[in-house]
VMD Tcl script that draws the C-alpha trace (Angstrom):
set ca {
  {121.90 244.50 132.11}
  {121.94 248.42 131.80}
  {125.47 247.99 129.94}
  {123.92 245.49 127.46}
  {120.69 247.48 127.04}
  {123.59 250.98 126.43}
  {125.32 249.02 124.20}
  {121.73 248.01 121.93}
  {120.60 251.46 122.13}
  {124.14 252.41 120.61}
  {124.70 249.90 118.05}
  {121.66 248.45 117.22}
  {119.11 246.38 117.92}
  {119.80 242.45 119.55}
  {123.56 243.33 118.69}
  {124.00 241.81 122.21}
  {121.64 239.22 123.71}
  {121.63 236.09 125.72}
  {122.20 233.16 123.66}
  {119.51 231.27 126.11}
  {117.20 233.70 124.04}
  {117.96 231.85 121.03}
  {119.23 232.46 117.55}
  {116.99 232.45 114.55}
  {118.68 231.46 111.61}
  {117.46 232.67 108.00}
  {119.83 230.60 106.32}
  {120.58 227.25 105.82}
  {123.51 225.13 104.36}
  {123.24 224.06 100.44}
  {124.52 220.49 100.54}
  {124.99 219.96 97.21}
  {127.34 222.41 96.97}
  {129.58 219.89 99.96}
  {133.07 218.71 98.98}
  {133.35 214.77 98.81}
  {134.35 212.98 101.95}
  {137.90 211.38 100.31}
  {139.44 212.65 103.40}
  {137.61 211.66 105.96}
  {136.02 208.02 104.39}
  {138.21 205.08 103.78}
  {135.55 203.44 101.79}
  {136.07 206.30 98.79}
  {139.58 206.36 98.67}
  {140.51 206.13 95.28}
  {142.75 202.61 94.17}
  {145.74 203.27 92.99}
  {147.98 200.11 91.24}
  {151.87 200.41 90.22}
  {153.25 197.78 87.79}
}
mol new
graphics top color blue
foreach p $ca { graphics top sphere $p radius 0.5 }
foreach p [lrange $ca 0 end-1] q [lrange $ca 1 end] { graphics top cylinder $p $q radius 0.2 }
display resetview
């Protein structure tokens, strides 16, 4: 604990914590900006025909 609270004091603050403490996050993921899911759905792969 003394290490941790050195190494805060150093660095900065909640640099190191105990992830039981939690995490808040101030961000969020834009899902429009998502790729399609060609890869990973064989319902949207695309149909391809050869004469």
């Amino acid at each position: 604990m003394s290490a941790m609270d050195s190494l805060n004091s150093r660095i900065g603050s909640r640099t190191l914590f105990y992830t039981g403490s939690g995490i808040k996050r101030t961000w969020s993921a834009v899902s429009s900006l998502k790729s399609p899911p060609y890869s990973t759905d064989w319902g949207r792969l695309m149909k391809v025909w050869a004469k």
